[in-house]
C-alpha positions as CSV (number, residue, x, y, z in Angstrom):
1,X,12.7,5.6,19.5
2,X,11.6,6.5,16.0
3,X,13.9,7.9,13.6
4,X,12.8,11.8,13.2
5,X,11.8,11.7,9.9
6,X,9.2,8.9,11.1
7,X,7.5,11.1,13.8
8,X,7.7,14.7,11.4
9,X,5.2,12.0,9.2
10,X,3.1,11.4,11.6
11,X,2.9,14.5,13.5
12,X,2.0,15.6,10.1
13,X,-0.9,13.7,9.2
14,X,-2.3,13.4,12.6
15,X,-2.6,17.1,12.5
16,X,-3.9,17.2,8.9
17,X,-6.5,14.7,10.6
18,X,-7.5,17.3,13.3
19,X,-7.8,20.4,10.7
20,X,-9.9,18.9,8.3
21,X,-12.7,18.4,11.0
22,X,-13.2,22.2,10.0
23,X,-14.6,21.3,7.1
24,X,-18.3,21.3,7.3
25,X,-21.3,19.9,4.3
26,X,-21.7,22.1,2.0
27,X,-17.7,24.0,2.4
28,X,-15.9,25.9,-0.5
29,X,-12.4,24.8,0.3
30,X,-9.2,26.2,-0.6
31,X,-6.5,22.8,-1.2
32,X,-2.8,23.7,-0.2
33,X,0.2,22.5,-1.5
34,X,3.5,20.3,-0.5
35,X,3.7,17.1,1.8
36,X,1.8,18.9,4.4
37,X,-1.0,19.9,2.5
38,X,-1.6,16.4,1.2
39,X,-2.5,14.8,4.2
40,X,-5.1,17.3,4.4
41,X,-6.6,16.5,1.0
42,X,-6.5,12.8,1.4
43,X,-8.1,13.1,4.5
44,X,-10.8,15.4,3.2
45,X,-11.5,12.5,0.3
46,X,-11.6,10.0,3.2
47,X,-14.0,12.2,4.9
48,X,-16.1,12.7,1.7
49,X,-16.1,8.8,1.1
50,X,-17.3,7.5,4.7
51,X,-19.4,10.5,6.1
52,X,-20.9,11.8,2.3
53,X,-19.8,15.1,2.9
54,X,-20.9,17.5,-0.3
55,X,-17.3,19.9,-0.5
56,X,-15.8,21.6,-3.3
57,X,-12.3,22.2,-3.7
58,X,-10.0,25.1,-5.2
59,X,-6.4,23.6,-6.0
60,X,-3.6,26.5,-5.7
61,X,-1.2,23.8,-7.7
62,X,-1.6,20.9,-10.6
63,X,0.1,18.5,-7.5
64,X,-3.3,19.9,-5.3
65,X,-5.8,19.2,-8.7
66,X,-4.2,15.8,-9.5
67,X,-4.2,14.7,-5.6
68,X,-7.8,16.4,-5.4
69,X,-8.7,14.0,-8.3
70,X,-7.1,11.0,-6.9
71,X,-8.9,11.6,-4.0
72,X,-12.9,12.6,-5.7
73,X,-13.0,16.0,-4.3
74,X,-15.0,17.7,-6.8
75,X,-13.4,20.9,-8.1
76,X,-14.2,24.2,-8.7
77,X,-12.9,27.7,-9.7
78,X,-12.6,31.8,-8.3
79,X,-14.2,32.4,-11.4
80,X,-17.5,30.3,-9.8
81,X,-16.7,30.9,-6.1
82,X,-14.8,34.4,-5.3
83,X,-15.3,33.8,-1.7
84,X,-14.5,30.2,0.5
85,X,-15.2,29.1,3.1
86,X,-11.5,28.5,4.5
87,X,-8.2,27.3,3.0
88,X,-6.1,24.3,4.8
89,X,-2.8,24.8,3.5
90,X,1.1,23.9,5.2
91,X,3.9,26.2,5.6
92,X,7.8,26.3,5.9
93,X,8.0,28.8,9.0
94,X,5.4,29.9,11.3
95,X,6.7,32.3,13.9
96,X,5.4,33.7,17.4
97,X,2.5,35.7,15.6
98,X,1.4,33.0,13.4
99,X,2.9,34.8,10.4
100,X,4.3,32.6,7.9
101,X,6.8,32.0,5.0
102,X,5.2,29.9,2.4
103,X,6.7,28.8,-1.1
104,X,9.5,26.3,-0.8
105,X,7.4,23.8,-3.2
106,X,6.9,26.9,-5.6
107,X,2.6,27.5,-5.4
108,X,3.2,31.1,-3.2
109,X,1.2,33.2,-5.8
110,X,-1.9,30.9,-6.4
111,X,-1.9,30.2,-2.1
112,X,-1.8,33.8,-1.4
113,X,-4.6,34.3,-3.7
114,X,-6.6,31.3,-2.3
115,X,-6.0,32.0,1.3
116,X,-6.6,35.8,0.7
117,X,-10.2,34.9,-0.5
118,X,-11.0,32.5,2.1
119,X,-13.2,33.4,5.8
120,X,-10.3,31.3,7.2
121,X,-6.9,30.0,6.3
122,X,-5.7,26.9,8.6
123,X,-2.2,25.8,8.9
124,X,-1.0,22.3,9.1
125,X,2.5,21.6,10.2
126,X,4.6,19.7,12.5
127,X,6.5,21.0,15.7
128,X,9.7,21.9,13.4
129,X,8.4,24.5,11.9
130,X,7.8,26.9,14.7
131,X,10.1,29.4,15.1
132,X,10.8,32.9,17.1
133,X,11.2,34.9,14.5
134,X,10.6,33.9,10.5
135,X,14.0,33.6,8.7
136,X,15.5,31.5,11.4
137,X,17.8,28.6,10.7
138,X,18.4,30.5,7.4
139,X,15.0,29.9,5.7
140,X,15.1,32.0,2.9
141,X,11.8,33.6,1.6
142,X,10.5,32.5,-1.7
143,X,10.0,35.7,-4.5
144,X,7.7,34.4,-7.8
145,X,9.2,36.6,-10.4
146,X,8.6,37.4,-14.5
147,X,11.1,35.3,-16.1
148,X,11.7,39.4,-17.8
149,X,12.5,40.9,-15.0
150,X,14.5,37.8,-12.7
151,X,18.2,39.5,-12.8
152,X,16.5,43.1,-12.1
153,X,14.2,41.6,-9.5
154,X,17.3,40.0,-7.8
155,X,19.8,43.2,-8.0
156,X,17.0,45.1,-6.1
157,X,16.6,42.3,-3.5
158,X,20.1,42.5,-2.7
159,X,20.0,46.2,-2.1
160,X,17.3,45.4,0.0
161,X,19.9,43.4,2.5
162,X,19.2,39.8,0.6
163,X,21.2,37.1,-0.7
164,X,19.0,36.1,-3.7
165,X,19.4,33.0,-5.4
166,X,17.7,31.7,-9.0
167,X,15.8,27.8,-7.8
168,X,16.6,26.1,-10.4
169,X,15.2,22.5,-10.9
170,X,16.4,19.1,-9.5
171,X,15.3,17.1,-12.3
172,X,15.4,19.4,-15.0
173,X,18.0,22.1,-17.0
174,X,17.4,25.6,-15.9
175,X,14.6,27.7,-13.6
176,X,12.3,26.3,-11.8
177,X,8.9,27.2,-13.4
178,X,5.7,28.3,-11.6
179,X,2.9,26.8,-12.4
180,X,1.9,30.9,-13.8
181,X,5.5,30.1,-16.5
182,X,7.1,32.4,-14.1
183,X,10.6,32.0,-11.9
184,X,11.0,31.8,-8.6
185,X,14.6,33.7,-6.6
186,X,14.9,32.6,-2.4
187,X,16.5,35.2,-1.1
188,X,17.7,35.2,2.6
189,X,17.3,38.3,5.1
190,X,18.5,36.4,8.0
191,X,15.9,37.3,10.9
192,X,13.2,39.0,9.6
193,X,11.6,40.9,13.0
194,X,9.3,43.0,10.9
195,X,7.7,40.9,7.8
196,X,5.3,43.3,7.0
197,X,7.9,45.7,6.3
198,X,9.6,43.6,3.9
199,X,7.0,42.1,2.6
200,X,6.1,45.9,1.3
201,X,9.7,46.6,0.1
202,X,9.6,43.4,-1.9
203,X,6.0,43.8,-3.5
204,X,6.9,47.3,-4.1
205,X,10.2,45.9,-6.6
206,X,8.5,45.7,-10.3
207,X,8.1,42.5,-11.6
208,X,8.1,40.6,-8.5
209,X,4.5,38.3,-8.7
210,X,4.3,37.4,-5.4
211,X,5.8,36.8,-2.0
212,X,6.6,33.9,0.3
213,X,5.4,36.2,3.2
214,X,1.9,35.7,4.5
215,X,1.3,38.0,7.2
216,X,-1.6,38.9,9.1
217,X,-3.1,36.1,7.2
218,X,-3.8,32.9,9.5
219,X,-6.7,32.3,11.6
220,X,-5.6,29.1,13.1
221,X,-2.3,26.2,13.3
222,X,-2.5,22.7,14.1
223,X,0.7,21.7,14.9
224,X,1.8,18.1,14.8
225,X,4.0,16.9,18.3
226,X,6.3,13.8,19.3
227,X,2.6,13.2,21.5
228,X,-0.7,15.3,20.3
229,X,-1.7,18.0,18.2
230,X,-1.4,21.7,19.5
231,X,-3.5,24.5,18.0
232,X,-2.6,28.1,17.9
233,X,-4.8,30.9,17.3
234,X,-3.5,34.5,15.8
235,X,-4.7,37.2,18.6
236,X,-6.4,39.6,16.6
237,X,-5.4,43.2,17.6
């Protein structure tokens, strides 16, 4: 049997593989970011070199641009396209609904803003990510902050109920820094049965950027398996 780290890759590409056939000639297309969303761009540049597809690409991170780059996906800005097509992006938790906490690799602000302008926003993940109910397994959800206000920002977050902690860097002294200069706090609820709710309460704190919350949001999941690719589709109410 394959170690699991082994089949999470491949589950991960094979259903990067199956979301990228949404991309028609012709797409605006919003680039995620993280190990998920990478499949999905390299397999949008394979697509591009073998069929000539004609796509342009919005990166939400410099890791999307570069890989977009590496990859000859031509790029473009909101400034010249306010509205895309759809937006293939991963996430760190997807629950029953198909809501989602996004922002462990630190692009939350600049996906939100990408997915929020797109027709469509597709998630690609593997199996592991589906949960009950987001906060499981103590996933904490990621809070983009102005440097200014971090120790305010965090005080309020822990009247809220939260356990906020500063990211700081692995390979570097200090914050982690957006790719917007700003800072980023987790902060664990434990289960979170309403997101909405909190995701109000937290965008209502001054000086919080953005969110790890994206709720309401998805239109569709592939999700990579041990065997196959499931989809999930959020029932629209």
């Amino acid at each position: 049997m394959k170690p699991k780290q082994d089949w999470i890759e491949t589950a991960k590409k094979n259903a990067a593989k199956e979301a990228v056939r949404n991309v028609k000639d012709g797409s605006v297309v919003g680039l995620g970011s993280g190990s998920t969303a990478a499949f999905a761009i390299e397999e949008l540049g394979n697509r591009i070199k073998h069929e000539g597809l004609h796509v342009l690409g919005v990166p939400t991170s410099y890791q999307a641009f570069m890989l977009a780059v590496k990859h000859k996906i031509h790029i473009t800005t909101l400034e010249e396209h306010t509205t895309l097509d759809l937006t293939v992006d991963g996430a760190d938790q997807i629950d029953e609904n198909l809501n989602l906490i996004k922002g462990m690799g630190g692009a939350l602000a600049r996906e939100k803003i990408v997915a929020s302008a797109s027709k469509k926003l597709i998630i690609v993940a593997d199996e592991s990510k589906k949960v009950k109910v987001l906060g499981e397994n103590n996933q904490p959800v990621p809070i983009e902050v102005l440097p200014f206000a971090a120790s305010y920002v965090m005080r309020k977050v822990g009247d809220a109920g939260g356990k906020p902690v500063l990211r700081e860097g692995a390979r570097k002294v200090g914050p982690v820094i957006t790719d917007n200069g700003n800072f980023i706090i987790d902060a664990g609820f434990g289960p979170i049965p309403k997101p909405e709710r909190l995701e109000r309460e937290l965008k209502a704190i001054s000086g919080v950027v953005e969110t790890g919350l994206f709720v309401k949001m998805v239109h569709s999941v592939y999700l990579g398996k041990r065997q196959g690719v499931g989809k999930l589709y959020r029932r629209i109410k």
